[in-house]
Wavefront OBJ file of the C-alpha trace (Angstrom):
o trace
v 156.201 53.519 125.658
v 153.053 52.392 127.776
v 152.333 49.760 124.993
v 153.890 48.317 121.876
v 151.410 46.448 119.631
v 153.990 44.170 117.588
v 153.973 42.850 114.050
v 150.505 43.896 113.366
v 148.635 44.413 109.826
v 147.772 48.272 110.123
v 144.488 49.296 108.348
v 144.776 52.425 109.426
v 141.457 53.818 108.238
v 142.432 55.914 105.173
v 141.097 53.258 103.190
v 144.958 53.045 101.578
v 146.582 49.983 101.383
v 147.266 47.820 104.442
v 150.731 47.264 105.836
v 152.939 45.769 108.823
v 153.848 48.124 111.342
v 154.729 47.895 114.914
v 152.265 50.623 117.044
v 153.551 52.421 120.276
v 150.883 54.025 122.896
v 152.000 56.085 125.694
v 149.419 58.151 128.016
v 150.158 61.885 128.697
v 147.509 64.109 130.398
v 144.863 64.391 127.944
v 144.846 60.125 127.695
v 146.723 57.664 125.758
v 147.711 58.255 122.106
v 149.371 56.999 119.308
v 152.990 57.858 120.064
v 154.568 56.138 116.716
v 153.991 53.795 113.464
v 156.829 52.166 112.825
v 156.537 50.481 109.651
v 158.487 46.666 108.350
v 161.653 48.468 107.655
v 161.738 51.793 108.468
v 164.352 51.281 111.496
v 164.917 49.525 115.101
v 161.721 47.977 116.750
v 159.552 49.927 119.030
v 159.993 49.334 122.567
v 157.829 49.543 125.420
v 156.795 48.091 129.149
v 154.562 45.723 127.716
v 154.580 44.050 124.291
v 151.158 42.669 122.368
v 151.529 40.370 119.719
v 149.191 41.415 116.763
v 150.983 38.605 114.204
v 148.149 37.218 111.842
v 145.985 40.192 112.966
v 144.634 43.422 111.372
v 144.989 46.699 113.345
v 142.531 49.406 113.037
v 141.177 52.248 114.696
v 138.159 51.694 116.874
v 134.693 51.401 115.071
v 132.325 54.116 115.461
v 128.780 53.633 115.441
v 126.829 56.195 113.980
v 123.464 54.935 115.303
v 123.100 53.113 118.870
v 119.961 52.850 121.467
v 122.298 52.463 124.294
v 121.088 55.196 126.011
v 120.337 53.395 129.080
v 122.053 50.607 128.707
v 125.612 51.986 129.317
v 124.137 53.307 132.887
v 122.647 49.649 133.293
v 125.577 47.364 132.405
v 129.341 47.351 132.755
v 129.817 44.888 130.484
v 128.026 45.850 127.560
v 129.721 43.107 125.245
v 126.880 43.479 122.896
v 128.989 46.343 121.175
v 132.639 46.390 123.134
v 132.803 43.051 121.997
v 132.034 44.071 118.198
v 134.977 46.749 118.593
v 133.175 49.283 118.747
v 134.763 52.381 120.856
v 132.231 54.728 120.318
v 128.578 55.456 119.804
v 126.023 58.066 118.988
v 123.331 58.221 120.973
v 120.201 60.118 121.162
v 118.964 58.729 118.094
v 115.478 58.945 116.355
v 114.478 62.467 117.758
v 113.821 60.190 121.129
v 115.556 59.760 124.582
v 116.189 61.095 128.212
v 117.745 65.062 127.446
v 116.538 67.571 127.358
v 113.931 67.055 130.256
v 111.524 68.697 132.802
v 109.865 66.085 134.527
v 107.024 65.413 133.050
v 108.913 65.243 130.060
v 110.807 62.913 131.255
v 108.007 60.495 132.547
v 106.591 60.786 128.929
v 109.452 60.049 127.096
v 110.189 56.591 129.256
v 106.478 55.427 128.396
v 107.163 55.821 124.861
v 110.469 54.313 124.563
v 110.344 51.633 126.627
v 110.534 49.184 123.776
v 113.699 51.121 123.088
v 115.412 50.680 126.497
v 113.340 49.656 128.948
v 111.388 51.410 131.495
v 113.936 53.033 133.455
v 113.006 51.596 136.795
v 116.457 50.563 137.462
v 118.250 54.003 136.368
v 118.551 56.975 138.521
v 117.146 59.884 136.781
v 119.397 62.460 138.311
v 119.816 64.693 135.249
v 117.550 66.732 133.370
v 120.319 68.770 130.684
v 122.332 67.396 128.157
v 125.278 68.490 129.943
v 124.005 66.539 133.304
v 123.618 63.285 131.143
v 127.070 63.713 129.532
v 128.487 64.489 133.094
v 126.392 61.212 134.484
v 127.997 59.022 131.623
v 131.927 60.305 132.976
v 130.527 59.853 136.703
v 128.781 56.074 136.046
v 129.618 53.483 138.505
v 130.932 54.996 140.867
v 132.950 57.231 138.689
v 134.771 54.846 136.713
v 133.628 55.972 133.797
v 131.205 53.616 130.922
v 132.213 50.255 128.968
v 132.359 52.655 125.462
v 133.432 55.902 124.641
v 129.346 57.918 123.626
v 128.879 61.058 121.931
v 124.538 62.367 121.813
v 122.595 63.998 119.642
v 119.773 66.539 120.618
v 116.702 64.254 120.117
v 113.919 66.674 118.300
v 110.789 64.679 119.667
v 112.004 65.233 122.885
v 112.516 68.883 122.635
v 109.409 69.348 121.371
v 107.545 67.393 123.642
v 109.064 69.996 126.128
v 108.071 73.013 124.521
v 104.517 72.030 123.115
v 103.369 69.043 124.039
v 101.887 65.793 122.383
v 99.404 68.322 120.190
v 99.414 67.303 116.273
v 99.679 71.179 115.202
v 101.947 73.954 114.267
v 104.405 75.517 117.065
v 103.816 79.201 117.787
v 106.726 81.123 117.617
v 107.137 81.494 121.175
v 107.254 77.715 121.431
v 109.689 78.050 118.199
v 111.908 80.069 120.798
v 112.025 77.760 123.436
v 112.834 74.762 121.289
v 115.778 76.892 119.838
v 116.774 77.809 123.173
v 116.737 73.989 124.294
v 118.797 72.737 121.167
v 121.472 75.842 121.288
v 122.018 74.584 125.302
v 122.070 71.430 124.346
v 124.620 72.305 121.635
v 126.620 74.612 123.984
v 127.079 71.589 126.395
v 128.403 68.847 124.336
v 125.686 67.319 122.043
v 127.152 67.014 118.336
v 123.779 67.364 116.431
v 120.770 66.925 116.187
v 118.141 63.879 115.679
v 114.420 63.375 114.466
v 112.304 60.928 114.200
v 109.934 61.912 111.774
v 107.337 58.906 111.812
v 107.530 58.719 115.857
v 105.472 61.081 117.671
v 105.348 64.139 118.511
v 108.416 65.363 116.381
v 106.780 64.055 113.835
v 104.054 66.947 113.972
v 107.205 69.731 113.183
v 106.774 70.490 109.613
v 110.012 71.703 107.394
v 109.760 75.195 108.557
v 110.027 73.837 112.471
v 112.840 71.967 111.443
v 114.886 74.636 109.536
v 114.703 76.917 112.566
v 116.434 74.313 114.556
v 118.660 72.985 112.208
v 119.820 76.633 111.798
v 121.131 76.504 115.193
v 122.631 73.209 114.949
v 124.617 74.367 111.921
v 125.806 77.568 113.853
v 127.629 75.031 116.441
v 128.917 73.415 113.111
v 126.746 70.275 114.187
v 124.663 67.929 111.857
v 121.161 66.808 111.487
v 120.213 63.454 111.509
v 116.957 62.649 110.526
v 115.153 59.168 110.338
v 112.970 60.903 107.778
v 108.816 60.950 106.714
v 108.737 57.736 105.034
v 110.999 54.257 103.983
v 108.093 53.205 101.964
v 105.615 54.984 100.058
v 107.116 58.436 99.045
v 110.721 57.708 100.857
v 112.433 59.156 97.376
v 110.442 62.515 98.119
v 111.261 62.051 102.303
v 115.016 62.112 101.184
v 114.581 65.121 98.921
v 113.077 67.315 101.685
v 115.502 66.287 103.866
v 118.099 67.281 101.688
v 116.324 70.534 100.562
v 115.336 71.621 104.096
v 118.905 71.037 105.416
v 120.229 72.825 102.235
v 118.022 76.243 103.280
v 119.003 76.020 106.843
v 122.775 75.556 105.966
v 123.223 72.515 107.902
v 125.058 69.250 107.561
v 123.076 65.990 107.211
v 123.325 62.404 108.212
v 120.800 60.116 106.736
v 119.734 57.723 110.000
v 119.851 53.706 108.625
v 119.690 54.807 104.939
v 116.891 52.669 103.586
v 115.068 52.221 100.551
v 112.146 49.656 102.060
v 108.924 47.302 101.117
v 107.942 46.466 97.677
v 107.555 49.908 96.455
v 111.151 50.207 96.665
v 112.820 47.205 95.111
v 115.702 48.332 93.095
v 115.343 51.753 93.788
v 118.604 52.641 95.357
v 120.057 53.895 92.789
v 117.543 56.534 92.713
v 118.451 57.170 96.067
v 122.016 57.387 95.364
v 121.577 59.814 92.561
v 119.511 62.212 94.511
v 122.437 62.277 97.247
v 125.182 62.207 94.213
v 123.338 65.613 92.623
v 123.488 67.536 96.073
v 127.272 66.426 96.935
v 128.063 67.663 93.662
v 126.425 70.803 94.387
v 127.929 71.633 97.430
v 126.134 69.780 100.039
v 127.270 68.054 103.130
v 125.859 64.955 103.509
v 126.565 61.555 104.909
v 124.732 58.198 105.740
v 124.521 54.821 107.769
v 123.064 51.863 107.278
v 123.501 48.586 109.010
v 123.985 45.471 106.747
v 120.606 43.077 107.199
v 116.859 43.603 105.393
v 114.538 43.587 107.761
v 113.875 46.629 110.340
v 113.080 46.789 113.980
v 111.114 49.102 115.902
v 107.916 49.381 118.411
v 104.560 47.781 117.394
v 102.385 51.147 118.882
v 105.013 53.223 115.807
v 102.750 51.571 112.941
v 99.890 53.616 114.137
v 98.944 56.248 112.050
v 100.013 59.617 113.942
v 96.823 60.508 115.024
v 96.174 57.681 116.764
v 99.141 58.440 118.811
v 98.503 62.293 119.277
v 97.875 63.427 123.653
v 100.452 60.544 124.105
v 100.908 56.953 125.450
v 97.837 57.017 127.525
v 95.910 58.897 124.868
v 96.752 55.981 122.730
v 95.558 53.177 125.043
v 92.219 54.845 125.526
v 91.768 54.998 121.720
v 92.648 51.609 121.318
v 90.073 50.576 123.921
v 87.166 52.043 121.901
v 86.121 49.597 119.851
v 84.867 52.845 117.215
v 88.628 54.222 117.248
v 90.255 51.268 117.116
v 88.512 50.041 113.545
v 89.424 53.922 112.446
v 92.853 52.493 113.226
v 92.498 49.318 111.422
v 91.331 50.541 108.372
v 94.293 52.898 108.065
v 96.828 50.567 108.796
v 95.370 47.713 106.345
v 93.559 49.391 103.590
v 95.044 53.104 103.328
v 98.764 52.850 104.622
v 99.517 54.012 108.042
v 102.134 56.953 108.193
v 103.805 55.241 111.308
v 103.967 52.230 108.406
v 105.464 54.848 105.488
v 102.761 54.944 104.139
v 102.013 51.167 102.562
v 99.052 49.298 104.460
v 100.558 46.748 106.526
v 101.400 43.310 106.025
v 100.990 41.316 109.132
v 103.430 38.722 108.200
v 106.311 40.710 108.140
v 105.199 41.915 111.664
v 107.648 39.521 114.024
v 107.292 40.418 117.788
v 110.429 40.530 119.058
v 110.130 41.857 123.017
v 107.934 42.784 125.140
v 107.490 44.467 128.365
v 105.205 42.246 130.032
v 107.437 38.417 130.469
v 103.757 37.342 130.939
v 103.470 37.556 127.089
v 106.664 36.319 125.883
v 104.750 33.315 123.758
v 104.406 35.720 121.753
v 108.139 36.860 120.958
v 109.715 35.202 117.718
v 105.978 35.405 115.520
v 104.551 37.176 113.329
v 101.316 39.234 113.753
v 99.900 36.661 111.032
v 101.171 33.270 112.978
v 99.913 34.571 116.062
v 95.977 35.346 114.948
v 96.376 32.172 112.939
v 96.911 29.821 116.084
v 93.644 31.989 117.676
v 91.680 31.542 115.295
v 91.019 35.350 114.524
v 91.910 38.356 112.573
v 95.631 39.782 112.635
v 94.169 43.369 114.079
v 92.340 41.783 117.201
v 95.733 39.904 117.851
v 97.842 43.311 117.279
v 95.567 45.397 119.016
v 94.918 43.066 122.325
v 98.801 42.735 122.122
v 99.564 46.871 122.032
v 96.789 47.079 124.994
v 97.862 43.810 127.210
v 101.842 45.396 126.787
v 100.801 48.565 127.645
v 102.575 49.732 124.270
v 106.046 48.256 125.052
v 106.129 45.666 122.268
v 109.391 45.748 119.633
v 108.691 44.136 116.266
v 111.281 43.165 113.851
v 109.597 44.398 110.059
v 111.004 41.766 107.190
v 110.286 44.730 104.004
v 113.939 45.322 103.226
v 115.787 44.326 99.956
v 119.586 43.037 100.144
v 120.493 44.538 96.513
v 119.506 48.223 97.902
v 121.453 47.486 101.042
v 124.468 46.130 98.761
v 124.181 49.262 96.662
v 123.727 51.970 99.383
v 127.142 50.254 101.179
v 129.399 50.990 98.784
v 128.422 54.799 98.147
v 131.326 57.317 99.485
v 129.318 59.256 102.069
v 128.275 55.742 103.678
v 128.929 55.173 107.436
v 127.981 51.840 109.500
v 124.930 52.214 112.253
v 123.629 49.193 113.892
v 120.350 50.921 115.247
v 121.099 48.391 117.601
v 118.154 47.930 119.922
v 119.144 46.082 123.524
v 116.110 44.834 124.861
v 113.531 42.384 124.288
v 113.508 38.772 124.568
v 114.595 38.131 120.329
v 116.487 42.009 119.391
v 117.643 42.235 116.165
v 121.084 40.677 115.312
v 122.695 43.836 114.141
v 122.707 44.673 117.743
v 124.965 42.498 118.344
v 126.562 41.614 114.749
v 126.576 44.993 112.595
v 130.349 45.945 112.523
v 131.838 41.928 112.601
v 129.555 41.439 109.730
v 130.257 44.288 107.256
v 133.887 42.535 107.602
v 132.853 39.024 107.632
v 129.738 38.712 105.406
v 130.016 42.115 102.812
v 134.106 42.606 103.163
v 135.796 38.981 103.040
v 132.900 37.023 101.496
v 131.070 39.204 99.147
v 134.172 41.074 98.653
v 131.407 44.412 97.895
v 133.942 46.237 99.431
v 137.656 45.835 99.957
v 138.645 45.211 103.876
v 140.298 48.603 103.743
v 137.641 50.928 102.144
v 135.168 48.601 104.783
v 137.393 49.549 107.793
v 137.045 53.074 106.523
v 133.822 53.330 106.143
v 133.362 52.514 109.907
v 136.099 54.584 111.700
v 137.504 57.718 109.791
v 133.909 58.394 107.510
v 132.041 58.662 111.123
v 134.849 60.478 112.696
v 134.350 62.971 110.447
v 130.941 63.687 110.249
v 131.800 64.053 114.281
v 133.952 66.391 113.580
v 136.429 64.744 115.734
v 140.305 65.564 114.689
v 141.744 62.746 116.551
v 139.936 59.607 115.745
v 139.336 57.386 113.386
v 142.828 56.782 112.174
v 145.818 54.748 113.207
v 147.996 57.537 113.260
v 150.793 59.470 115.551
v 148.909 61.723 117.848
v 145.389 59.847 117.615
v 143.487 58.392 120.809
v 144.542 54.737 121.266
v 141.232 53.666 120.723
v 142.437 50.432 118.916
v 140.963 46.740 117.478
v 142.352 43.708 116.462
v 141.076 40.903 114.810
v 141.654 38.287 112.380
v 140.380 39.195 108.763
v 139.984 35.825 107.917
v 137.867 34.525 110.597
v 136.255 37.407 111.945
v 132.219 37.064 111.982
v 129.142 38.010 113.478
v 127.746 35.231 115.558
v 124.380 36.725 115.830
v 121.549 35.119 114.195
v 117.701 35.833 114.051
v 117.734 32.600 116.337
v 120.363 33.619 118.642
v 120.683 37.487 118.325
v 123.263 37.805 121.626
v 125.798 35.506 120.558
v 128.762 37.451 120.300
v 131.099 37.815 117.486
v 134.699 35.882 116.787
v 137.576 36.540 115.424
v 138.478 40.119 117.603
v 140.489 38.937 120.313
v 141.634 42.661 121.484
v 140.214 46.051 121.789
v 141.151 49.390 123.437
v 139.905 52.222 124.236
v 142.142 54.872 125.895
v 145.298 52.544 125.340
v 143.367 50.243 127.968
v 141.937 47.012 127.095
v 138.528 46.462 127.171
v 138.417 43.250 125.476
v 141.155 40.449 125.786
v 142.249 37.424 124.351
v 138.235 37.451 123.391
v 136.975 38.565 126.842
v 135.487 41.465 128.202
v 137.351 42.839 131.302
v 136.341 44.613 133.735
v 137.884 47.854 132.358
v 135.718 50.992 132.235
v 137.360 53.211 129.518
v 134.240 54.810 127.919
v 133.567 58.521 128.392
v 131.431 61.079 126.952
v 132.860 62.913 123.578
v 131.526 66.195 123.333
v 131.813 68.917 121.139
v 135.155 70.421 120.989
v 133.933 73.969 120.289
v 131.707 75.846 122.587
v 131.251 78.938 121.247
v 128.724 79.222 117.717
v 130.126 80.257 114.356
l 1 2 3 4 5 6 7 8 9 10 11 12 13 14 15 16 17 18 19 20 21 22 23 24 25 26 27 28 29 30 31 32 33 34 35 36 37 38 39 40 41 42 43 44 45 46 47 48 49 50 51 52 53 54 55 56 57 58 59 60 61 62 63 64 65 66 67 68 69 70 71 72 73 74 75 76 77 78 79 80 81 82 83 84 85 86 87 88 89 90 91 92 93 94 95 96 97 98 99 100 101 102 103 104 105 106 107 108 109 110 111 112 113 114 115 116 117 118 119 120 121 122 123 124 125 126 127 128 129 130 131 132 133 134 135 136 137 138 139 140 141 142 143 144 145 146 147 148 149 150 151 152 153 154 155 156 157 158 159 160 161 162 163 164 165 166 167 168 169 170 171 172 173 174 175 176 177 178 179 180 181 182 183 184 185 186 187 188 189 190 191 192 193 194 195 196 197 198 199 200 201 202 203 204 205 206 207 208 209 210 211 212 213 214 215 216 217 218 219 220 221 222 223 224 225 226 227 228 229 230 231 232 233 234 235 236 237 238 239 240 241 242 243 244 245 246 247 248 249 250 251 252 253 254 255 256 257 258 259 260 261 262 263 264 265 266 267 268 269 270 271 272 273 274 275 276 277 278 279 280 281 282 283 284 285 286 287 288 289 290 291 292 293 294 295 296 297 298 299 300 301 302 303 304 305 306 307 308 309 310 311 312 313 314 315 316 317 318 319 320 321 322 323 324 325 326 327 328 329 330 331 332 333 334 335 336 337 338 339 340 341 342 343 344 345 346 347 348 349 350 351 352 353 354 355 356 357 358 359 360 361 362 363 364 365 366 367 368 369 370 371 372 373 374 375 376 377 378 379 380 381 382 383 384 385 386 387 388 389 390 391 392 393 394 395 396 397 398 399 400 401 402 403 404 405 406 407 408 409 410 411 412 413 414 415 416 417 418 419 420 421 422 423 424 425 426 427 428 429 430 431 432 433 434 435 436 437 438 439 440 441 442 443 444 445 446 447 448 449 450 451 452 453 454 455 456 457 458 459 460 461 462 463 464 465 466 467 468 469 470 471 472 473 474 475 476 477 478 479 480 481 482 483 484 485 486 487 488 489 490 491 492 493 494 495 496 497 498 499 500 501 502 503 504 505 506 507 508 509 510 511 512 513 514 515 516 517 518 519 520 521 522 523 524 525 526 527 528 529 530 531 532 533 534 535 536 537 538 539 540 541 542 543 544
């Protein structure tokens, strides 16, 4: 064998009880795999070239998460500790009905003005793809074909398509542009993508209404993909948002995965259970459904998405010039404070649980770790001339952490048996949110060993076989013979996010080892310079 990992405490990913096991990898063609599990007991030791000593640790398969903004920042950096470092081997990009395929090229120069709060501008990336399939290929290809620090699978981002096909215009698709969209998500499908993502408070995909969506969601399901939706509203109405997701996906005959399950701002306190119920009915009528959520309260976005959608309709420049007129921009205003934006779900905004936390100009970073309300405070002036001067001055690249979460929904919406872990993990900006850096260490720190809401198994579970499944991917997610050696170790009684809201890229302790293709990635607690990641597509190309 390639590798024996000795003595180790397997939590294999079942969610079953733990146990010691020795673990042999050996590489054949298609990678490294699993060769055996040899249990305490069950006969002579493994043996192998090299020997790893896992005593005091816990084994499990690689973490999977089901929600990343790394888009561009696995093209951008080798290292990319911020989630190798976490153990996670894989992520889903393509999130939020937002990023870079499919593209023409104005498409493409749109879509990097609106996200650039997201993943920066782009200046350092070469562009050199314009299909799904060409960004997949570019991923395998990265540095000079070595290959990415994580394994990434995409999802068809439903903004982006539709930006393509009709354009930043708040009205219905004809059917012609209906066509094309299809056209776009079935190629997109056909090379690699594994489903599909909205964002349905960002625009333009916002402007789709249900009937949009079913059409495309029908395709998705006839590649035996999912939909994954960050959905109308997480504040006022976000019950009713979930039910029309869940309806719409049940007409079309397509799976869904709730994006960062939420039940958010005061309107919501306590109300998970609601939530849970409503997903609890459809599973128990047939549905397919399954969720992630990252474990912290507050949100994080861009500050131009609390605009109500009109304001953002023709597109970032369209925006700018609206928020220049001084008649426009007090339209705006009065939405966001005293109606309830939909870019805010709905409730009218509360400026102190606005906290700037990037932006794209460094010539504004005073501004990064307050709120809307601290800032206009120190000025002298009201919160709207300090948010709208801001928007303008940052040419809409601002991030914003949003403090309207409540811990007992996120406690309750953990343990449910559809659950999956997503860090919606946003990169840049001076202060990013700590679940970019923390999410997967702390559901096994904080919520597992601490909190004890779930065990360490069912926790391991829901972050490596639950997501491999809703990816349809047969051999992942479990520490079992003939799986990928995409492997973790770490130490369940000191493992711990070391993010904080004060330092959000400390990285995490207690996971000394990780692998991905039987190589490791992280050692002894630091990264190497190994390049294991790859694109994981699709296995079937042909629709059902």
């Amino acid at each position: 064998m390639e590798l024996v990992i000795r003595d180790a405490q397997v939590v294999d990913g079942t969610g079953g009880a733990s146990y010691r096991a020795d673990v042999a990898l050996d590489r054949g063609p298609d990678g490294c795999r699993i060769a055996a599990v040899r249990r305490e007991g069950d006969g002579p030791r493994l043996s192998g070239r090299r020997t790893l000593d896992a005593s005091g640790l816990a084994l499990a398969p690689g973490f999977i998460d089901m929600h990343a903004h790394s888009d561009l920042a696995l093209l951008r950096d080798p290292d990319h500790s911020a989630k190798a470092a976490q153990g996670v081997t894989l992520e889903v990009l393509g999130q939020d009905g937002l990023s870079y395929a499919p593209v023409d090229d104005r498409t493409l120069a749109e879509v990097r003005s609106q996200i650039t709060g997201w993943n920066g501008d782009g200046s350092d990336i070469d562009f050199d793809w314009r299909t799904v399939g060409e960004y997949l290929d570019r991923l395998d290809r990265n540095f000079e074909g070595q290959g990415v620090a994580v394994n990434a699978a995409y999802l068809i981002p439903q903004g982006t398509v539709r930006m393509y096909a009709v354009g930043w215009e708040d009205r219905r698709a004809t059917p012609t542009e209906i066509q094309r969209m299809k056209q776009l998500v079935a190629q997109g499908m056909e090379e690699g993508a594994v489903g599909m993502s909205s964002g349905l408070t960002y625009t333009p995909g916002m402007y789709a209404n249900d009937a949009e969506l079913a059409e495309l969601c029908r395709v998705v399901a006839q590649y035996d993909g999912y939909y994954c939706p960050h959905h109308r509203s997480y504040g006022a109405g976000a019950l009713q948002a979930y039910e029309e997701m869940v309806g719409l996906t049940r007409d079309a005959g397509c799976a869904l995965h709730l994006a960062h399950a939420t039940m958010n701002f005061g309107v919501n306190e306590g109300k998970a259970p609601e939530l849970l119920a409503l997903l609890d009915d459809a599973l128990a009528g047939g549905a397919d459904i399954s969720l992630d959520s990252y474990p912290y309260t507050p949100g994080c976005t861009t500050l131009v998405a609390m605009l109500p959608s009109w304001a953002s309709e023709g597109g970032p420049e369209a925006v700018l010039a609206r928020l220049r007129d001084d008649e426009t921009a007090e339209k705006i205003r009065y939405v966001l404070e005293e109606v309830g934006a939909d870019g805010c779900h709905g409730v009218p905004i509360e400026w102190d649980t606005i906290e700037i936390s990037g932006v794209a100009d460094p010539g504004l970073a005073g501004c990064v770790g307050k709120t809307i309300a601290r800032s206009a405070a120190e000025r002298n002036e009201e919160p709207w001339v300090t948010a709208r001067r801001l928007l303008i001055d940052d040419r809409l690249g601002s991030t914003i952490l949003q403090h309207v979460g409540h811990e007992e929904n996120v406690r309750a919406i953990m343990r449910h048996r559809v659950h999956t872990g997503g860090s919606d993990g946003i990169l840049q900006g001076y202060k990013p949110h700590p679940r970019a850096y923390g999410t997967f260490p702390h559901y096994l720190g904080r919520y597992a060993r601490e909190l004890g809401i779930l065990s360490l198994e069912e926790t391991v579970a829901h972050l490596t076989s639950r997501p491999a499944a809703r990816l349809r991917l047969p051999d992942r997610g479990l520490v079992r013979e003939g799986y990928r050696a995409d492997l973790v170790l770490f130490d369940p009684e000191t493992v711990a996010a070391g993010s904080t809201f004060d330092a959000p890229r400390t990285l995490p302790t207690g996971i000394p080892h990780v692998l991905i293709d039987g190589r490791l990635v992280i050692e002894d607690g630091r990264r190497t310079d190994v390049l294991a990641g790859r694109s994981v597509r699709r296995t079937s190309s042909r629709p059902t």
